[in-house]
C-alpha positions in Angstrom: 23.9 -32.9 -38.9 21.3 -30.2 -39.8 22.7 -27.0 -41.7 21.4 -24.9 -39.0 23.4 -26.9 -36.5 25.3 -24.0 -33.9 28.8 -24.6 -33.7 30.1 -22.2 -30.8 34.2 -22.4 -30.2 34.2 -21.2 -27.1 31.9 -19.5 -24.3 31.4 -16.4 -25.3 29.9 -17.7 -28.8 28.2 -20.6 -26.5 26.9 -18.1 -24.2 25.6 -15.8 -27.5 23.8 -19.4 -28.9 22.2 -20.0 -26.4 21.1 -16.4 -25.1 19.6 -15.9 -29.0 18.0 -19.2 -29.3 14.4 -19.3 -30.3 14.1 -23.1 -30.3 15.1 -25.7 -28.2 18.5 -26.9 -28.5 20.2 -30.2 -28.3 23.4 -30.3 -26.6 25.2 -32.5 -28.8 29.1 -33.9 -28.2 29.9 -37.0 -29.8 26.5 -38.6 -30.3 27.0 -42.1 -28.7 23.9 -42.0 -26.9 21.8 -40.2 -29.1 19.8 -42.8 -29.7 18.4 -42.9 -26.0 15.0 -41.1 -25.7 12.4 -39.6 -28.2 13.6 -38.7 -31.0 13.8 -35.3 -31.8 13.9 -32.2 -34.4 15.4 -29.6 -32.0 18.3 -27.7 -33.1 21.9 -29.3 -32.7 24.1 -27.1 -30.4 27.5 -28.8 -31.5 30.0 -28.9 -29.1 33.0 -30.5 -30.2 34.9 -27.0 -29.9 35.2 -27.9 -26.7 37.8 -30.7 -26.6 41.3 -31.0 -24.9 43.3 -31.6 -21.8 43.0 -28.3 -19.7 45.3 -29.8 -17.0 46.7 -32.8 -15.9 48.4 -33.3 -11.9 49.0 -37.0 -11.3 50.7 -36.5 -7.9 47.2 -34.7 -7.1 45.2 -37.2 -8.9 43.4 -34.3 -10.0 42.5 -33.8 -14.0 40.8 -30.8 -16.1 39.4 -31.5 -19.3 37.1 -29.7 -21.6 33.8 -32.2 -22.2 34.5 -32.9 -26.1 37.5 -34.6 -25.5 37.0 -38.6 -26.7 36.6 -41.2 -23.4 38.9 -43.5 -25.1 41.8 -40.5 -24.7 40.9 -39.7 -21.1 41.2 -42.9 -20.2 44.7 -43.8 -22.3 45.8 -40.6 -20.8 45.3 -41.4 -17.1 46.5 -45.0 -17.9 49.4 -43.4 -19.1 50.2 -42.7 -15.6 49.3 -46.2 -13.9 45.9 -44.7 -12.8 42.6 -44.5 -13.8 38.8 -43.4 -13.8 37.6 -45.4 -10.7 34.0 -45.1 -11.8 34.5 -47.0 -15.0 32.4 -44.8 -17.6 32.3 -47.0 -20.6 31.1 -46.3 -24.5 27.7 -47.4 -25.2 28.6 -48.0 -29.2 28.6 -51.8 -29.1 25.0 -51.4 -27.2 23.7 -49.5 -29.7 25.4 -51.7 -32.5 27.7 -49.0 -33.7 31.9 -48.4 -33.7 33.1 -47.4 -30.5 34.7 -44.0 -30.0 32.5 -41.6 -29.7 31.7 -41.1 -26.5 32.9 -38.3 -24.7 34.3 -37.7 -21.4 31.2 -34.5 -20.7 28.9 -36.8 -22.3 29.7 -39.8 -20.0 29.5 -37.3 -17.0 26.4 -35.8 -18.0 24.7 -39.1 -18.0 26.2 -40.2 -14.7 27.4 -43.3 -16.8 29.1 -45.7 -14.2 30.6 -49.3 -15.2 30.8 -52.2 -12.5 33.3 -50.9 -10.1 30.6 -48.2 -9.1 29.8 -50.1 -5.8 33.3 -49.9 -4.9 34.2 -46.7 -6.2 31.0 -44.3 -6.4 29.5 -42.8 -9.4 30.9 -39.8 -11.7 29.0 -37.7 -9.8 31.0 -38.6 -6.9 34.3 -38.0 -9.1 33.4 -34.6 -10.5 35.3 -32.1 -8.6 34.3 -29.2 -10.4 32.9 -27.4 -13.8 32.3 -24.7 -15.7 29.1 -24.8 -17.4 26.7 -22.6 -19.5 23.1 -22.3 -18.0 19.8 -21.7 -20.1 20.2 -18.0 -19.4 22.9 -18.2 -21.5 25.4 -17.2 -18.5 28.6 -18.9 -17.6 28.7 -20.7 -13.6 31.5 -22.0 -12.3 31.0 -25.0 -9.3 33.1 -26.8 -7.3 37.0 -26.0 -7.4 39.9 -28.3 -8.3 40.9 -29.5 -5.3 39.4 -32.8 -3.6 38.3 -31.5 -0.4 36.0 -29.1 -1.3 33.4 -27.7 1.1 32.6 -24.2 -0.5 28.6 -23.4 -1.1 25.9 -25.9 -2.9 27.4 -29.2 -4.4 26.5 -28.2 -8.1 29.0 -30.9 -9.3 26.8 -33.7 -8.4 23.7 -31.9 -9.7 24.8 -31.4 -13.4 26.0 -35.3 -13.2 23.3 -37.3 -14.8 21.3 -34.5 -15.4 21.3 -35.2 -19.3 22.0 -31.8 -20.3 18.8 -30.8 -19.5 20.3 -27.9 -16.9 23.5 -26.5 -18.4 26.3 -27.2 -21.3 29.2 -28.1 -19.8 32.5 -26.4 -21.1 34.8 -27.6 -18.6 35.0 -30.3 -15.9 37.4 -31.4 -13.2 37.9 -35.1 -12.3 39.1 -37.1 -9.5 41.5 -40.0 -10.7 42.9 -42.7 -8.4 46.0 -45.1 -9.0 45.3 -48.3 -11.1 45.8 -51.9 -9.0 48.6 -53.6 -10.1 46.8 -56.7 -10.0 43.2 -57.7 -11.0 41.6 -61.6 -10.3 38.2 -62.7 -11.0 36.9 -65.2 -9.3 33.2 -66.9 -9.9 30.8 -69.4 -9.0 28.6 -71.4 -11.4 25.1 -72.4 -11.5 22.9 -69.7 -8.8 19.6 -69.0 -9.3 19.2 -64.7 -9.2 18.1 -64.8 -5.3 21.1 -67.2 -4.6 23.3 -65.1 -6.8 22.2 -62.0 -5.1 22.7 -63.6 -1.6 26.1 -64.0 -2.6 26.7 -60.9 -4.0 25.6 -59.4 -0.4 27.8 -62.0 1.8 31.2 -61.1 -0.6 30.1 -57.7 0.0 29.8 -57.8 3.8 33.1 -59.6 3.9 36.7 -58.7 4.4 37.8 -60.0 0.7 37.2 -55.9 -0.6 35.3 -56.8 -3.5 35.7 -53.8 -6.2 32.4 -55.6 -8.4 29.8 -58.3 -8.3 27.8 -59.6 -11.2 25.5 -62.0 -12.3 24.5 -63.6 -15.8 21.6 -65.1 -15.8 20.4 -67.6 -18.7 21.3 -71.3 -19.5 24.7 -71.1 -17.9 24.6 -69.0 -14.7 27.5 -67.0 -13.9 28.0 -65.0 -10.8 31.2 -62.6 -11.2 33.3 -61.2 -8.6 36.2 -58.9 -9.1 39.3 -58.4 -6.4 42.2 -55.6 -7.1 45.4 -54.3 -5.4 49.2 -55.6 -4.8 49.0 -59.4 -5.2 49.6 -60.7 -1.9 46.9 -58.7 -0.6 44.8 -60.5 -3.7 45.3 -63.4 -3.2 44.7 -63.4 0.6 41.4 -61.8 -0.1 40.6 -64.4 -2.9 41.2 -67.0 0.0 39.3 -65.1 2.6 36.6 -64.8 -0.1 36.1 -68.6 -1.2 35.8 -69.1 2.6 33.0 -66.8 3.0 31.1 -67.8 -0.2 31.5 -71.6 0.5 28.0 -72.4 1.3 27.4 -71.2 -2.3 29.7 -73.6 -4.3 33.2 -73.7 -4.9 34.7 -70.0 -6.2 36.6 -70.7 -9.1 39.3 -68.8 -10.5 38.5 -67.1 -13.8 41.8 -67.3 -15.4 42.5 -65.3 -18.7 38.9 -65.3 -19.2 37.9 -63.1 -16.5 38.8 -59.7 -18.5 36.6 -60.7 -21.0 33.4 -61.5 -18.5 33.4 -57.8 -17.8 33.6 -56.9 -21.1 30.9 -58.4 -22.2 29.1 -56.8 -19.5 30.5 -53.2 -21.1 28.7 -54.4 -24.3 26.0 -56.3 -22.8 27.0 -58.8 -25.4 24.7 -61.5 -23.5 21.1 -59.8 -24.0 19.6 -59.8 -27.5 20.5 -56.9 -29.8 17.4 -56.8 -31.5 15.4 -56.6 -28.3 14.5 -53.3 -26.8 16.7 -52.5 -23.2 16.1 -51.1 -20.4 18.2 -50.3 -17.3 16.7 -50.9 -13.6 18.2 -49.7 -10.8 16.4 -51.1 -7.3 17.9 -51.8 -3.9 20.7 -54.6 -3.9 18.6 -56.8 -1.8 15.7 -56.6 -4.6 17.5 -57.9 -7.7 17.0 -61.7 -7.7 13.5 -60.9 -7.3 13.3 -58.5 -10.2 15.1 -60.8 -12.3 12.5 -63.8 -11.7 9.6 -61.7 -12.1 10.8 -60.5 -15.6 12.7 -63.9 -16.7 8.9 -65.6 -16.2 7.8 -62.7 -18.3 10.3 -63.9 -21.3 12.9 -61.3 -20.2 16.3 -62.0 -20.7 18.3 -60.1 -17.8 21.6 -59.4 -16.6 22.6 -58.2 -12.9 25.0 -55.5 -11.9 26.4 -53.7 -9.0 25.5 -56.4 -6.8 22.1 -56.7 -7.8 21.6 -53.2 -7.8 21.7 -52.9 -11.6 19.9 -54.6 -13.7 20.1 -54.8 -17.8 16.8 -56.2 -19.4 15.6 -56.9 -22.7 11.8 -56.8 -23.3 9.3 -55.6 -25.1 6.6 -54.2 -23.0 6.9 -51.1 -20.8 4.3 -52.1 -18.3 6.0 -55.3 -17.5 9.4 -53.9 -17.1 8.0 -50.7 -14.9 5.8 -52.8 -12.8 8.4 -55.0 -11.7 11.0 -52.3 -11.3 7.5 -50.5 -9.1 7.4 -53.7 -7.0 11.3 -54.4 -6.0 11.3 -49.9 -5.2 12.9 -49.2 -8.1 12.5 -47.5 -11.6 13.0 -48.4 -14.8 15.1 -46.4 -18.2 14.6 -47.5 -21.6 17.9 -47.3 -22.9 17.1 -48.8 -26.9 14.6 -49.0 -28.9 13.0 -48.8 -32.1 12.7 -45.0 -33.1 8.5 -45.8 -33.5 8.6 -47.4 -29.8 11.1 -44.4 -28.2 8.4 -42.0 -29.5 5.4 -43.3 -27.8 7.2 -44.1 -24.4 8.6 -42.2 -21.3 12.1 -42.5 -21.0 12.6 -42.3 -17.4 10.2 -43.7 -14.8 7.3 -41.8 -13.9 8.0 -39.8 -10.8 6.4 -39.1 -7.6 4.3 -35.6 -7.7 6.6 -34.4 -5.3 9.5 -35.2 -6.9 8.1 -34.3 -10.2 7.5 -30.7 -9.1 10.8 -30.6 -7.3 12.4 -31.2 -10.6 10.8 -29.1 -12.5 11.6 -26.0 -10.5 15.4 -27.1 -10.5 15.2 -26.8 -13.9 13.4 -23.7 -14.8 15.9 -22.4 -12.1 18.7 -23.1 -14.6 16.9 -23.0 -17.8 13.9 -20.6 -17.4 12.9 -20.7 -21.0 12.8 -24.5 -21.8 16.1 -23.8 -24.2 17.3 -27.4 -23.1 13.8 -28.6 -23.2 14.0 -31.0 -26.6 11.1 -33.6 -25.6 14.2 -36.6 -25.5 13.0 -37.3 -22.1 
């Protein structure tokens, strides 16, 4: 890190950094996804001070934590007590070719990171109860509360997730947690083309079986993934229920020992090149085969999440990936790249003018004087 980098230890020397500072500053935790957008020379506001359990309420489900503390010990810690972080964050090392382990639970929140079980569970935004948070004014906010039903004033909570740190530093943050199943059975079938896949993925979605995720790998050996939870009776009735419904697709097949590691690799994206660049599509469920044929014709090598809803690409040109991503009414993120290619491309898809200028004002309502403004995105 730079020898100017700010190192604040708690928020009244957060609140002084960023009050006094003169250049923009980069809100800076563990680094695991530093590498995603331009790069940049702004000033590193460091803030690992901010790490620990604040408090922990398993009969509530209900945990406090300050944003430093590592993913890999939130998570250990609500497994701990047989529950878990229903929105699956995960740590983008192995994506970016690096150890794992340094992802953080603010840094997961701020980028609204999700894993497979999002379609059953919601996002972290819908998981952040509450936070405490340092604006660009340098002031401190507190939103939301630590309860789960929580009414009171504007829903700040699901405004600073995924907002990159481009509105506040976070200091503190409340989660949601829910109980872990007991049991967990994969189930798949082989051999779909993406709009087959993704016409399965809507039927095991529309049926009774309760499906927590839905994936598809695309590629020489076609794998479409489906993931059931709960007490085991109740799993394997729904399994059952499920082969029935997806029976005009093929026979469902029971994963076996080797269904843990099919959504591992889709943690790791271990399937798409590593040396290609990557991008992440979001578009409407119904959209996804479509997206995936128009790219794979393009030489894309793809991967299909959330039902079709997500999908991982690796390929080289912008205006292919965005185009498609245009056409199936969704937008494109270039996740990794090349530092030469990250500085001459947008991260995020080009907006709407209304949206644009919606945005904007958010921000300078937040940040009035650009101090999060690093050029990243």
């Amino acid at each position: 890190m730079a020898s100017d980098t700010l190192r604040p230890g708690n928020e009244a020397e957060l609140c002084e950094a960023i009050a006094g500072a003169r250049a923009p500053l980069d809100i800076r935790g563990g680094g695991s996804k530093h590498a995603i957008g331009r790069p940049s020379d702004a000033q590193i506001l460091d803030m690992r001070g901010f790490a620990g359990v604040v408090d922990y309420d398993p009969p509530e489900l209900v945990l406090t934590v300050r944003p430093a503390t590592p993913l890999s010990e939130v998570q250990a810690l609500v497994a701990g007590e047989n529950q878990m972080l229903a929105f699956e964050p995960f740590d983008h090392g192995a994506i970016f070719g690096v150890p794992s382990g340094a992802a953080t639970i603010g840094g997961v929140v701020a980028a609204g990171i999700a894993g497979s079980q999002r379609i059953a569970f919601g996002g972290a935004r819908d998981h952040l109860l509450g936070c405490h948070a340092v604006s660009g004014r340098g002031e401190v906010f507190v939103a939301g509360a630590k309860v789960v039903k929580n009414v009171t004033g504007y829903d700040l909570p699901k405004l600073i997730a995924g907002s990159w740190g481009r509105l506040a530093a976070i200091t503190e943050l409340t989660l949601k947690v829910l109980p872990a199943p007991r049991v967990t059975a994969t189930r798949v079938l082989r051999g779909l083309d993406p709009d087959a896949a993704v016409a399965a993925m809507a039927a095991a979605m529309g049926s009774q079986a309760e499906v927590a995720a839905a994936a598809h790998r695309s590629g020489a050996a076609p794998l479409t993934a489906f993931r059931l939870q709960g007490f085991e009776a109740s799993v394997a009735a729904r399994c059952a229920g499920l082969a029935r419904s997806l029976a005009p697709f093929g026979p469902l097949e029971d994963a076996g020992a080797d269904g843990a590691m099919i959504w591992d690799d889709l943690r790791t994206l271990s399937a798409l090149p590593a040396e290609r660049p990557l991008w992440r599509a979001s578009v409407p469920p119904s959209a996804g085969g479509v997206l995936v044929r128009t790219l794979e014709r393009a030489g894309a090598a793809c991967l299909l999440d959330w039902a079709g809803g997500l999908a991982w690409i690796a390929h080289e040109d912008e205006t292919i990936v965005r185009a498609a991503a245009a056409a199936a009414q969704g937008h494109a993120m270039l996740v990794r790249a090349p530092a030469d290619l990250r500085a001459r491309l947008a991260t995020f898809h080009p907006q709407p003018a209304g949206l644009a200028a919606l945005e904007e004002r958010v921000r300078r309502a937040f940040d009035p004087r650009g101090v999060f403004e690093t050029g990243r995105f």
